[in-house]
NUZALUM-61851 format. One record per residue (C-alpha): x, y, z. Coordinates in steps of 0.05 Angstrom, whole numbers, plus 32768, in hexadecimal, padded with zeros to 4 digits. Example, Ala and Ser with C-alpha at 12.3 -4.5 7.8 and 13.67 -1.06 7.14 Angstrom:
NUZALUM-61851
80F67FA6809C 81117FEB808F 
This chain:
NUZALUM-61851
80367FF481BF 806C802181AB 80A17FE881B4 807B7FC18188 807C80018159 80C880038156 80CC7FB9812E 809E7FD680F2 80A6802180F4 80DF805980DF 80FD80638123 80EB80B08125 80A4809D8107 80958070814B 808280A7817E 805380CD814F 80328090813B 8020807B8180 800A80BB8197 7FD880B58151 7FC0806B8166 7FBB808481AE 7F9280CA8192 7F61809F8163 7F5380618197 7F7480348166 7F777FEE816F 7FAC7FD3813F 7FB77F8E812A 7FFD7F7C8109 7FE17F3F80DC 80077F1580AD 800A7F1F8063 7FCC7F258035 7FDC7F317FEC 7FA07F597FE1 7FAE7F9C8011 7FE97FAC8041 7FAF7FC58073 7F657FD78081 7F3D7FFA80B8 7EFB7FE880D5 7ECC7FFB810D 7EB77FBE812E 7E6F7FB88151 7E887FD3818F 7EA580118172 7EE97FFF816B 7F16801E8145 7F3C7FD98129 7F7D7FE480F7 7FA17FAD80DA 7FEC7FBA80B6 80097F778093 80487F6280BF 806F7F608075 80747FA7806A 80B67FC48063 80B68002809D 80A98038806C 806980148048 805B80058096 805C804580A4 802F8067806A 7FFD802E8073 7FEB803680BD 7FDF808580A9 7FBB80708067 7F8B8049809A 7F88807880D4 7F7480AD809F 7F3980848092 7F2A807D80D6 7F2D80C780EA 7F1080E1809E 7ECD80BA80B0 7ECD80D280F9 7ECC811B80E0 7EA4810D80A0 7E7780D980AE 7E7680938099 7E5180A18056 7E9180C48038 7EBA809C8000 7EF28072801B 7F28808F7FF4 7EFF80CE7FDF 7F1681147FE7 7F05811E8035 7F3D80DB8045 7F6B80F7800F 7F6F81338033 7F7A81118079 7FAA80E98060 7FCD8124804A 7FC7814C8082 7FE4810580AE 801380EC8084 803481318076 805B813E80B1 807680F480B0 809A810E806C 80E081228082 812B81048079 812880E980C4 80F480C080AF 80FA80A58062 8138809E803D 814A80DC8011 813C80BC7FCC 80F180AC7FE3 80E480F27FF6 80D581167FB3 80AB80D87FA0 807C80DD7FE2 807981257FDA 805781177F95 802A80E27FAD 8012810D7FE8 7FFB81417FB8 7FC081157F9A 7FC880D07FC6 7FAE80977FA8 7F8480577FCD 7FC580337FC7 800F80477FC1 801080037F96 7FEE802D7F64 8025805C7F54 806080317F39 8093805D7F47 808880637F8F 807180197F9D 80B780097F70 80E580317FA0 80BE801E7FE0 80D27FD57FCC 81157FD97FCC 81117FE4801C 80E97F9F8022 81107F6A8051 810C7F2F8020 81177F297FD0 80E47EF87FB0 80E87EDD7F71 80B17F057F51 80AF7F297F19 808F7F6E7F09 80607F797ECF 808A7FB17EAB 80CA7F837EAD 80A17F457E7B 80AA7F457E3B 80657F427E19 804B7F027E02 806F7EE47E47 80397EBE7E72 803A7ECA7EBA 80117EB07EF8 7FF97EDE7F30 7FF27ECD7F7E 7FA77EA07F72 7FC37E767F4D 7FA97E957EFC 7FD47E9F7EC5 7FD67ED57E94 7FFC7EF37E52 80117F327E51 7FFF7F507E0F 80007F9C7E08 800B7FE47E2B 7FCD80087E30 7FE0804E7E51 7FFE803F7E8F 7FE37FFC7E9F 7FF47FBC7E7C 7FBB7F8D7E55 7FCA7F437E66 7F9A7F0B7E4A 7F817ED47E82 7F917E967E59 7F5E7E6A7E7B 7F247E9D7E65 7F447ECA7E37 7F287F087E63 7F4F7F417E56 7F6D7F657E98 7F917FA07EA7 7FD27F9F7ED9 7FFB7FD67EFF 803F7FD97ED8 80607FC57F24 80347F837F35 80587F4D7F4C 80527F0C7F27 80777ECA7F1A 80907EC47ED8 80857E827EB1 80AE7E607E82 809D7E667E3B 
């Protein structure tokens, strides 16, 4: 397992890792890309402790998802299973998990001060703060022709991964309102989601 580890992790992440999926029972699954989560956890009927991490990830977003998941797993073994998912009781494990994982032999010094803030109030996603999920991109393997959000100038139509296609219209704190054109439905995006960009 741990020489599997190596192709998705931080090098000096690897051994702690296993020892945590070795700890917790962990059976993880390295799965191919779905656009709606980079990972999930799940206790099968047997009692297994299943994780799945997208293959996809860059090592870093690797890295803080298989923690992000294994927090789950160990928040609801010491809390019960009636707990929130991403309530106060998983915040806190991931905290306490994720923390010691936050060093310069591990992540590149210019995500540092960014993780630091993140950890202090983690969200259910690091795609939900923009500046993080902006400078853990730049470590991804492949560009991709995508746009974000932020970068559209309004009034530009876009189309997102299933296919629908929107207009972005206005700022509303720090999300962006975009119109579905097929329904005119009024959603809200993340400033960093990725969409194609249509010609006007």
């Amino acid at each position: 397992m741990s020489n599997v580890l190596q192709k998705y992790l931080p090098e000096h992440a690897v051994q702690s890792c296993f020892e945590l999926i070795k700890a917790n029972h962990v059976h993880l699954k390295i799965v191919n890309e779905r656009v709606t989560r980079h990972g999930d956890y799940r206790k099968d009927a047997q009692g297994y402790h299943l994780i799945t991490v997208n293959a996809n990830l860059n090592k870093y977003r690797f890295l803080m998802t298989l923690i992000h998941e294994i927090a789950h797993l160990v928040a609801f073994e010491k809390y019960g299973r009636y707990i929130k998912p991403h309530g106060n009781e998983w915040k806190l494990t991931f905290q306490k998990l994720m923390v010691p994982f936050i060093r310069p032999e591990i992540f590149p010094n210019q995500l540092l001060p960014l993780l630091a803030r993140h950890f202090r109030n983690p969200k259910a996603s690091s795609d939900t703060d923009a500046t993080l999920s902006l400078a853990l991109k730049q470590f991804d393997a492949e560009e991709n022709d995508k746009n974000y959000i932020f970068e559209l100038p309004y009034g530009s139509h876009f189309r997102i991964h299933n296919g629908r296609i929107f207009k972005k219209i206005a700022l509303r704190v720090k999300r962006y309102e975009c119109v579905e054109l097929s329904t005119g439905r009024i959603f809200l995006f993340q400033p960093n989601a990725e969409v194609e960009l249509l010609p006007s």
